[in-house]
MARDRENFI-830186 format. One record per residue (C-alpha): residue number from 1; y, x, z negated. Coordinates in Angstrom, 2 decimals, decimal comma, padded with zeros to 5 digits. Last residue first. Layout:
(pt NUM; (Y; X; Z));
...
This chain:
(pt 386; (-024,70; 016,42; 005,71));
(pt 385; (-022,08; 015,83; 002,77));
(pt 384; (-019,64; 018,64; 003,83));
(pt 383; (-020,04; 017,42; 007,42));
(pt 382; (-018,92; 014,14; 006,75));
(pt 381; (-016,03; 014,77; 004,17));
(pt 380; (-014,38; 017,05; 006,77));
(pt 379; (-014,94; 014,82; 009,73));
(pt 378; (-013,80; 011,68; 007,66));
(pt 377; (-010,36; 013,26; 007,25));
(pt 376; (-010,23; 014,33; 010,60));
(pt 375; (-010,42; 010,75; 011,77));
(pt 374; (-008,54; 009,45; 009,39));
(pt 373; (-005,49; 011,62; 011,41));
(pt 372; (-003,82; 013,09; 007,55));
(pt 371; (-001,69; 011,26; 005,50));
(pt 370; (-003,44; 011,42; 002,26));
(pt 369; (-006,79; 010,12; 000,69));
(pt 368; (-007,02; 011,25; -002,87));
(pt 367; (-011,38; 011,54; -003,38));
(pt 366; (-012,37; 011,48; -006,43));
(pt 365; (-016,04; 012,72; -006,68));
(pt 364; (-018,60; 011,44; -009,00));
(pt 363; (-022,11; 013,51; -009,35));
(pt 362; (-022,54; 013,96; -012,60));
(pt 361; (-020,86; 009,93; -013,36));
(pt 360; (-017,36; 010,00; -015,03));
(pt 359; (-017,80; 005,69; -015,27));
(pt 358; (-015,65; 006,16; -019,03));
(pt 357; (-019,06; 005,81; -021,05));
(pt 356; (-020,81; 007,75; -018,95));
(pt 355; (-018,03; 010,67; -019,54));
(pt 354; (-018,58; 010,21; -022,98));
(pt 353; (-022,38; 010,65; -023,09));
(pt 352; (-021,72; 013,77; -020,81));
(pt 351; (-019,82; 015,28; -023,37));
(pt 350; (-015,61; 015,74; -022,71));
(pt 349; (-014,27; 018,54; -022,19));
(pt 348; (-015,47; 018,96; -018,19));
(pt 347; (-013,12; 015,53; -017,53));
(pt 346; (-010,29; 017,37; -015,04));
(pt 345; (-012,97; 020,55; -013,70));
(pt 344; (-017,02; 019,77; -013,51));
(pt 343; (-017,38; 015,97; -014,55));
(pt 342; (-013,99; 015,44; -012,49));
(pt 341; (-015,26; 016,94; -009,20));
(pt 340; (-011,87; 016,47; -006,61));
(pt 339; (-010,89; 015,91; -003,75));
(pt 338; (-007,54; 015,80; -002,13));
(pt 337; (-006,38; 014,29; 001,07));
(pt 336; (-002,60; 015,90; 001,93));
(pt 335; (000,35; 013,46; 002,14));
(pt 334; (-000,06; 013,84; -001,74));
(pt 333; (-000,57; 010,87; -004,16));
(pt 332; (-003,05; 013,08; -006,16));
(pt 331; (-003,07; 016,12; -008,35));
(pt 330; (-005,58; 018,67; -009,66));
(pt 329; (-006,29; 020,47; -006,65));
(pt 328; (-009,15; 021,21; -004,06));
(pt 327; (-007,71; 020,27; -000,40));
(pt 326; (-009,34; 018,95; 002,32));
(pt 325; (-009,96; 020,96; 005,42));
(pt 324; (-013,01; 022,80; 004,95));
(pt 323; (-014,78; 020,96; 002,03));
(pt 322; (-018,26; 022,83; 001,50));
(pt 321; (-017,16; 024,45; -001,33));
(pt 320; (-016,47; 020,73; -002,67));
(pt 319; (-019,46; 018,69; -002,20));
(pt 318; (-021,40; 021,77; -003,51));
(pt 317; (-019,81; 021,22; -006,51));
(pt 316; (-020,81; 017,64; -006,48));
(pt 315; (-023,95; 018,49; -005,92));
(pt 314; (-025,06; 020,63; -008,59));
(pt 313; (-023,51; 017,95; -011,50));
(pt 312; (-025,28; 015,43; -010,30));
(pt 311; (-027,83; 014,89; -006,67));
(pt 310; (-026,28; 012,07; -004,72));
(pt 309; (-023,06; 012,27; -003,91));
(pt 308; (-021,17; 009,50; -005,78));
(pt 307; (-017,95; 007,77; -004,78));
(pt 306; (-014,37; 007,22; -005,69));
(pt 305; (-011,33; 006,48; -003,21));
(pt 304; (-007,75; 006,82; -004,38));
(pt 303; (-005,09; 005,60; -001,87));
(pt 302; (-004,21; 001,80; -002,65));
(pt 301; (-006,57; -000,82; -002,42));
(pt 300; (-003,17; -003,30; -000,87));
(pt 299; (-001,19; -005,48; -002,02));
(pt 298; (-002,82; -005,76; -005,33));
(pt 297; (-003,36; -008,78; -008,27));
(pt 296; (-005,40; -011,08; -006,85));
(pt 295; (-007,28; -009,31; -004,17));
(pt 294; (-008,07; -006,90; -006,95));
(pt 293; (-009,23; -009,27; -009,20));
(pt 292; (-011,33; -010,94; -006,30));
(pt 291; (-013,01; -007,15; -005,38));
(pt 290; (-014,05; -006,75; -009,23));
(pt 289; (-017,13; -005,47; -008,59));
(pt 288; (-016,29; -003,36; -005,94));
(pt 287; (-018,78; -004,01; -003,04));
(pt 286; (-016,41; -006,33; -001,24));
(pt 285; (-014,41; -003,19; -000,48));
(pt 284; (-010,70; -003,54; -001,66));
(pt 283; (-010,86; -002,18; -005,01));
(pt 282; (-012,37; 001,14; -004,00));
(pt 281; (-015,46; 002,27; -005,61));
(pt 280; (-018,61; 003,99; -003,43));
(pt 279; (-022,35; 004,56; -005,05));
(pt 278; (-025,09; 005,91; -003,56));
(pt 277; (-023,42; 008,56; -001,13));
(pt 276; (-026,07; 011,05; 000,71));
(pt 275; (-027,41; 008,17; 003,11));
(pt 274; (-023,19; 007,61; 004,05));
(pt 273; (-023,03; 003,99; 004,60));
(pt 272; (-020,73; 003,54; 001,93));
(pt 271; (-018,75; 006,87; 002,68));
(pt 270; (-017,67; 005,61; 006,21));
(pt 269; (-016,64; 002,43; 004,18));
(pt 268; (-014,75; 003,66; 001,74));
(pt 267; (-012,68; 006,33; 004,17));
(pt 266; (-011,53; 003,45; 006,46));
(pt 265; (-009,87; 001,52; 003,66));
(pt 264; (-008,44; 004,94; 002,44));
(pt 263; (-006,75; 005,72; 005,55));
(pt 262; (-005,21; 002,20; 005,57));
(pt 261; (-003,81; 002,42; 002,23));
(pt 260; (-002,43; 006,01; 002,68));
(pt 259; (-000,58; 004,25; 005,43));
(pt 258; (000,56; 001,41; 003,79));
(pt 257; (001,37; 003,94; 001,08));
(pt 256; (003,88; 006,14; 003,44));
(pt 255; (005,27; 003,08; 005,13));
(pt 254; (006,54; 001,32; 001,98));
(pt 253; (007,39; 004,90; -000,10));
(pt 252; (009,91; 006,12; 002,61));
(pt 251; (013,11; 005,27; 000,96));
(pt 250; (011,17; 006,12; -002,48));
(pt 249; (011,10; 008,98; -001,62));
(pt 248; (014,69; 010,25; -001,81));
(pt 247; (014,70; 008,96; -004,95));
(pt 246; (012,41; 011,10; -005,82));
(pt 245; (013,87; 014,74; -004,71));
(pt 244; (017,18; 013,29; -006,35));
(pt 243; (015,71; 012,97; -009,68));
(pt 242; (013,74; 016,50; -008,96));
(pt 241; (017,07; 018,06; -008,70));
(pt 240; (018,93; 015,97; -011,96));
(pt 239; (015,98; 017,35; -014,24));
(pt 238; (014,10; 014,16; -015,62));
(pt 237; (014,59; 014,25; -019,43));
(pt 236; (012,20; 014,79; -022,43));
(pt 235; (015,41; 016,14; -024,85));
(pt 234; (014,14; 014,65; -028,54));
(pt 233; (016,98; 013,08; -029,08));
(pt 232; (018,12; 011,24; -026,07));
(pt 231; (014,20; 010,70; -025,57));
(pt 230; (013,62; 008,44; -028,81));
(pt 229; (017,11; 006,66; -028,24));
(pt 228; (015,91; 005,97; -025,01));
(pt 227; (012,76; 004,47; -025,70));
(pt 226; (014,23; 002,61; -028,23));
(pt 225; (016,33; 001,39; -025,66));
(pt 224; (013,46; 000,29; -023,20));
(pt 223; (011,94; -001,97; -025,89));
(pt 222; (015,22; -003,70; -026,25));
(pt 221; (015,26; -004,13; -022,31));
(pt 220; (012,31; -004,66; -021,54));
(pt 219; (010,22; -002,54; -018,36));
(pt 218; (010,13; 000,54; -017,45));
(pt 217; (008,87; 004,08; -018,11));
(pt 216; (009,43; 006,71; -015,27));
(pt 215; (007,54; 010,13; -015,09));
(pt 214; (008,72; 013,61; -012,57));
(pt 213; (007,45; 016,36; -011,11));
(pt 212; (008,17; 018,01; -008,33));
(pt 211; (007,12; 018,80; -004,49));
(pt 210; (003,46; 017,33; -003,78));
(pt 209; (004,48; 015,22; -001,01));
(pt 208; (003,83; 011,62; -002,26));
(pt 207; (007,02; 011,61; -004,78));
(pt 206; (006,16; 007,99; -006,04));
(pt 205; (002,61; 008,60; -004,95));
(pt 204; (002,05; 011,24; -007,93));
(pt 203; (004,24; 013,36; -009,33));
(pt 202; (006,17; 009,74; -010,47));
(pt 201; (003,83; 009,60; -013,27));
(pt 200; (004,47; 006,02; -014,00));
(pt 199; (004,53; 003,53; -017,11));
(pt 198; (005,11; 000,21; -017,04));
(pt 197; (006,59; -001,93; -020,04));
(pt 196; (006,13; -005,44; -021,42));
(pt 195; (003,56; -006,61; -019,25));
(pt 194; (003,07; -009,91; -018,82));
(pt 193; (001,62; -010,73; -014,83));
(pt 192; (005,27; -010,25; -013,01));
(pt 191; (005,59; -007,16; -015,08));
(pt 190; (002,74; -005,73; -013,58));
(pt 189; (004,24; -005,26; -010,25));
(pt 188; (001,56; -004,21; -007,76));
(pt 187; (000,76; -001,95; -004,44));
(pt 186; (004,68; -001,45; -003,92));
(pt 185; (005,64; -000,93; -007,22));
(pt 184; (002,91; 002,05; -006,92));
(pt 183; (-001,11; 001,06; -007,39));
(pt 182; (-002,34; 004,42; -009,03));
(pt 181; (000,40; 005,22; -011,25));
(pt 180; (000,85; 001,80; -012,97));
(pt 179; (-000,02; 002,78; -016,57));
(pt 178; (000,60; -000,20; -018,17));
(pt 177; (002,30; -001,35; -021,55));
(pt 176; (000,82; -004,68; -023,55));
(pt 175; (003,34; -004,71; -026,95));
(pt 174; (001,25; -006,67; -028,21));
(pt 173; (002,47; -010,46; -029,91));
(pt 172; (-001,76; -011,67; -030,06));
(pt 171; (-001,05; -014,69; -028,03));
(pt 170; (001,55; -012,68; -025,95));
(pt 169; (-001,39; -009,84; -024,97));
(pt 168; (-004,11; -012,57; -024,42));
(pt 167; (-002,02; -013,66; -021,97));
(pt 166; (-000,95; -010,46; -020,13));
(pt 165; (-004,11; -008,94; -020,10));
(pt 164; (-005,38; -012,03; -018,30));
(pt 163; (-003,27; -011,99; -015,46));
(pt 162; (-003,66; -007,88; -015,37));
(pt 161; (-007,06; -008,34; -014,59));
(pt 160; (-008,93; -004,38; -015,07));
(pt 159; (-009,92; -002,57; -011,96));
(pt 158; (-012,33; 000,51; -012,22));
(pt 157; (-011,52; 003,12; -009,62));
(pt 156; (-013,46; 005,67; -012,33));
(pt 155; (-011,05; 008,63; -011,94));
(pt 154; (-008,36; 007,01; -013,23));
(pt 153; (-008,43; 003,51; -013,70));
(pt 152; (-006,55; 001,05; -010,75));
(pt 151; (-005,57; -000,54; -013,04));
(pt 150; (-004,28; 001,85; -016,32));
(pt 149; (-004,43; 000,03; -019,95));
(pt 148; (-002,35; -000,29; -022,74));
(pt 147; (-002,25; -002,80; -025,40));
(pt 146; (000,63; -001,88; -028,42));
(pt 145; (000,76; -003,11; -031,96));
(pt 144; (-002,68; -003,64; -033,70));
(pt 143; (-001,68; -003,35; -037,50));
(pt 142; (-003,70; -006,63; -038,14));
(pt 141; (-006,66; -005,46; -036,94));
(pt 140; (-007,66; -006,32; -033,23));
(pt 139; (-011,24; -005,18; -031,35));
(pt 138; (-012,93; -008,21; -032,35));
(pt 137; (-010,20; -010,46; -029,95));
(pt 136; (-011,20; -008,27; -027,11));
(pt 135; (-013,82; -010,81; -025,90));
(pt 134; (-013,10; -010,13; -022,26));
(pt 133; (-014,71; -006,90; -021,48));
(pt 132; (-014,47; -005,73; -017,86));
(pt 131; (-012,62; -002,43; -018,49));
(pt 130; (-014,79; -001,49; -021,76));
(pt 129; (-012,59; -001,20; -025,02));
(pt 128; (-011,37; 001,50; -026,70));
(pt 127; (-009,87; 001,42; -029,92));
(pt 126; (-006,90; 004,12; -031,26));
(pt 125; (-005,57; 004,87; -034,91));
(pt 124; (-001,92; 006,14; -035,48));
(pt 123; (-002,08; 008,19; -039,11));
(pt 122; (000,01; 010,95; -037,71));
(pt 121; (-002,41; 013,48; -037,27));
(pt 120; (-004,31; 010,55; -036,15));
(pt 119; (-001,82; 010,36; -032,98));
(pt 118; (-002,36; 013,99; -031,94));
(pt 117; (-006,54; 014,47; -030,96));
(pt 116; (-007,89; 011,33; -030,11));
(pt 115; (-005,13; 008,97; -028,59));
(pt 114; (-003,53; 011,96; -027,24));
(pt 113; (-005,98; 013,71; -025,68));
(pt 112; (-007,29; 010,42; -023,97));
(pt 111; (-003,76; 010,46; -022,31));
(pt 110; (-004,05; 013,88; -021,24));
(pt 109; (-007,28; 012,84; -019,50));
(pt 108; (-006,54; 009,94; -017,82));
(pt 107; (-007,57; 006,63; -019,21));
(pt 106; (-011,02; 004,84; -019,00));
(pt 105; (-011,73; 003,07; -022,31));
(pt 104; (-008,75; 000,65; -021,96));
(pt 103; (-006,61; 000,53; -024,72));
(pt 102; (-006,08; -000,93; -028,26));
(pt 101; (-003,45; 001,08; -030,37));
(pt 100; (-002,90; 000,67; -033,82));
(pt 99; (-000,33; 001,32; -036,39));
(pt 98; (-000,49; 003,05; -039,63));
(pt 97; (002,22; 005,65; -038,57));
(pt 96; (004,88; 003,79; -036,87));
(pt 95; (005,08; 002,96; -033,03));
(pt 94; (007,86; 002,33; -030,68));
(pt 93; (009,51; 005,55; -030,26));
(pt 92; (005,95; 007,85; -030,49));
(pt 91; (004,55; 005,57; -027,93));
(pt 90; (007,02; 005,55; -025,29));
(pt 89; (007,59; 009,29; -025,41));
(pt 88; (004,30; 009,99; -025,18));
(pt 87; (003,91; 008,29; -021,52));
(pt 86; (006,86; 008,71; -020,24));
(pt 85; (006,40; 013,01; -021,37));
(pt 84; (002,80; 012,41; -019,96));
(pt 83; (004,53; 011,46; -016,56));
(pt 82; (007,11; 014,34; -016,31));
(pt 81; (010,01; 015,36; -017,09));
(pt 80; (011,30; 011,76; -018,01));
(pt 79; (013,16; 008,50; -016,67));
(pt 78; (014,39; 005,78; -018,85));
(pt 77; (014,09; 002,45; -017,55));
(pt 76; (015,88; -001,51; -017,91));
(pt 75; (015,39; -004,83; -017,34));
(pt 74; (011,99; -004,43; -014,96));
(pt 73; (011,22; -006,51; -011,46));
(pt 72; (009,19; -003,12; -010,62));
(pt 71; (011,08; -002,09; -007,68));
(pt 70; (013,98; -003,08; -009,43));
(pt 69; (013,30; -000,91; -012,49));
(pt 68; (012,21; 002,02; -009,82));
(pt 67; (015,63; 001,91; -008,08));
(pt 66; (017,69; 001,63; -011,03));
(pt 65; (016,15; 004,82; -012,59));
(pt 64; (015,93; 007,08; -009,80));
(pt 63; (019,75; 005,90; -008,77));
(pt 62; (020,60; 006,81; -013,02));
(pt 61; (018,56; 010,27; -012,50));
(pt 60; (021,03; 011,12; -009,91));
(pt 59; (024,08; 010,22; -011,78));
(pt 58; (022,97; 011,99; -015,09));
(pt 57; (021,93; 010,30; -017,93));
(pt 56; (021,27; 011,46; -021,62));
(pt 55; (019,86; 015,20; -020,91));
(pt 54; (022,71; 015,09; -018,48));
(pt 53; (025,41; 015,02; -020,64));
(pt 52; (027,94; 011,88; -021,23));
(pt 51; (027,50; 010,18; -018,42));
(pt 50; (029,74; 006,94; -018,62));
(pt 49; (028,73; 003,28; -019,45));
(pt 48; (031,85; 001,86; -022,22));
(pt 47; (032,01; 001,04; -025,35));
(pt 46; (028,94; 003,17; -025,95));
(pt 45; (030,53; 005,00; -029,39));
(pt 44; (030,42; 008,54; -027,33));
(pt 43; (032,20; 006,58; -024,14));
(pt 42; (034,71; 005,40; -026,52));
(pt 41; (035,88; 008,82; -028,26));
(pt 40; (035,88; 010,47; -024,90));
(pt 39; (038,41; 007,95; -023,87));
(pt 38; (040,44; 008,24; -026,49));
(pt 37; (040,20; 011,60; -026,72));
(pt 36; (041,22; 012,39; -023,36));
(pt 35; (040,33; 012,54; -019,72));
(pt 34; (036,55; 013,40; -020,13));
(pt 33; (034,47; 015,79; -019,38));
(pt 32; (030,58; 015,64; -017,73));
(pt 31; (027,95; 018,09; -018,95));
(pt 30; (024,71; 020,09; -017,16));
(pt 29; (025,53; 019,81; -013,96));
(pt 28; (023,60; 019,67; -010,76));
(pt 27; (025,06; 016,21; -009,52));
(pt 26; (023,26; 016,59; -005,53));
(pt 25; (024,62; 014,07; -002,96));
(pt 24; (023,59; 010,64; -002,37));
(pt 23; (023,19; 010,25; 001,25));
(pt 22; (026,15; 008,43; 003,23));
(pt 21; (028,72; 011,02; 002,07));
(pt 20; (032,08; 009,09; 001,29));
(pt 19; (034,17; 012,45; 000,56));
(pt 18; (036,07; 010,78; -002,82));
(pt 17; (032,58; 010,04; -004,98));
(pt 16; (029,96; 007,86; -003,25));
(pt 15; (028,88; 005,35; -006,29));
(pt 14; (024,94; 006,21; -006,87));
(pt 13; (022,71; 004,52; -004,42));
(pt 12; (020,45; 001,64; -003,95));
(pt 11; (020,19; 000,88; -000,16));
(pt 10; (016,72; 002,71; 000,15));
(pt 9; (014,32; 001,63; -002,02));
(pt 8; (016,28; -001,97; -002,06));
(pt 7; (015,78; -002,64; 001,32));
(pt 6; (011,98; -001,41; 001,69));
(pt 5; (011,07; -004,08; -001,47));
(pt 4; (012,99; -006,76; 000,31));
(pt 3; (016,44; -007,95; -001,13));
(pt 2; (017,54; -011,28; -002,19));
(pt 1; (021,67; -011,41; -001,66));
């Protein structure tokens, strides 16, 4: 039977062991036995699917796991610690040193790190391009394996076209991997425009309520395994607690970014008519230069609104110890609205001239509309800007 997105968020469970609990129950241990050699012997040589430890599977990472790859119309997923562990861990199993990675300019800030500071230790050479370039073809050397990109981009709200990604992606054989964090399954399904594998930091809207941590990649199946076989080893696994925590959001996921969504909407367009705002970015106001992509490719303009208070670096702090309500933190995807300064806190490392480059503007402020009454919401950024 065809299942809706809400049905299969919620109806996908781990086999009920012998009391028949209708909610999946807690697995908090470390090892599994087994009833004798033989059968020990087999599930070690993968003749048959059994947990073996929990740093390999456990039974509540495995519901995480199969939830998100259907979500995202994926083969198979590995679930880690954390986002950036996904996010490493897919790179260092697939790539070999002398390989190169072409990627979106504007990428979050750990991620940067990485493609700058680690992979040359290892010989692994990164190119940026611009979000709305289209001749990438002059970017490509014949070691180019792997094309990643974030859409929605982090903090810049810039929006890159999947469709064409995709395509020029399988003409070139990349290995084209997305950072879906932003949009959610529910927002957008990359897969379903030619990506090979999606990558999630599942602290974000996937858990929406600030709890744990948690990162999901997903997407083929033989890419998917080397994945595996990378984490099995090097022991980047989602704890079976926080494993539970998220699957147990994802049964509320639909309603709880519809309603970010819808919030945020509202939020973009107070702020573009704000007099002390002169720039606002959200996919799904007309102003956003790539509106039609968006439309295209999005449910929804998801929950992350950018915008610039006039008046730089000065300003935007200001912005923020004026904020009353709102909360001043790091993450986003919470039922709480967060803001944030990124050219004074997240993206201070880098120089100006490469914060330009990436849309980090002196005065840009990321603003990660929660759950909140809108109203109130707009109150607190209103009378922090007047």
């Amino acid at each position: 039977m065809s299942e809706h997105f809400e049905t299969s968020a919620i109806r996908i469970q781990s086999e009920r062991s012998q009391f028949y609990e209708h909610s999946t129950p807690l697995y908090l241990t470390s090892s599994f036995v087994f009833q004798d050699a033989e059968d020990m012997r087999a599930s070690f040589a993968e003749e048959k699917q059994k947990n073996l430890y929990s740093r390999f599977s456990n039974p509540n990472v495995n519901e995480f796991t199969e939830k998100m790859v259907k979500l995202e119309g994926a083969e198979d997923g590995y679930s880690f610690a954390t986002g950036m562990a996904a996010i490493y861990s897919t790179f260092a199993a697939l790539l070999n040193s002398g390989d190169h990675i072409l990627s979106c300019q504007s990428v979050f800030g750990s991620t940067h790190t990485l493609f700058t500071k680690y992979f040359p230790k290892w010989n692994i050479e990164t190119t940026y391009f611009k979000a709305d370039e289209t001749d990438l073809e002059k970017y490509l050397t014949p070691n180019t394996k792997t094309l990643y990109v974030e859409t929605p981009t982090n903090p810049a709200i810039e929006v890159l076209d999947l469709e064409f990604l995709g395509k020029f992606a399988k003409k070139h054989n990349l290995i084209f991997i997305v950072d879906n964090c932003f949009a959610t399954p529910y927002l957008q399904q990359p897969i379903k425009f030619g990506a090979d594998l999606v990558v999630h930091s599942a602290t974000k809207l996937i858990d929406g309520q600030g709890r744990v941590l948690g990162g999901i990649a997903v997407g083929r199946k033989n890419l998917i395994r080397e994945i595996y076989l990378f984490a099995r080893n090097t022991g980047p696994a989602m704890s079976p607690f926080n494993a539970w925590v998220l699957s147990k959001s994802l049964e509320t996921i639909a309603v709880r970014v519809e309603k970010h969504c819808e919030n945020a909407q509202k939020v973009a367009e107070f702020l573009e008519n704000h007099p002390n705002v002169s720039l606002v970015k959200y996919p799904f106001l007309k102003s956003h230069p790539n509106y039609e992509t968006a439309k295209n490719q999005m449910k929804l303009g998801g929950n992350i609104v950018a915008f610039e208070v006039k008046g730089g670096i000065e300003a935007g702090r200001n912005f923020l110890n004026k904020i009353k309500m709102c909360s001043l933190s790091a993450n986003l995807g919470d039922t709480r609205t967060i803001v944030t300064h990124p050219a004074s806190t997240t993206h201070s490392k880098l120089s100006e001239e490469e914060r330009n480059e990436v849309g980090i503007t002196a005065g840009l402020v990321r603003c990660s509309v929660g759950l909140e009454h809108v109203d109130d919401i707009i109150e607190d950024l209103k009378q922090a800007l007047d």
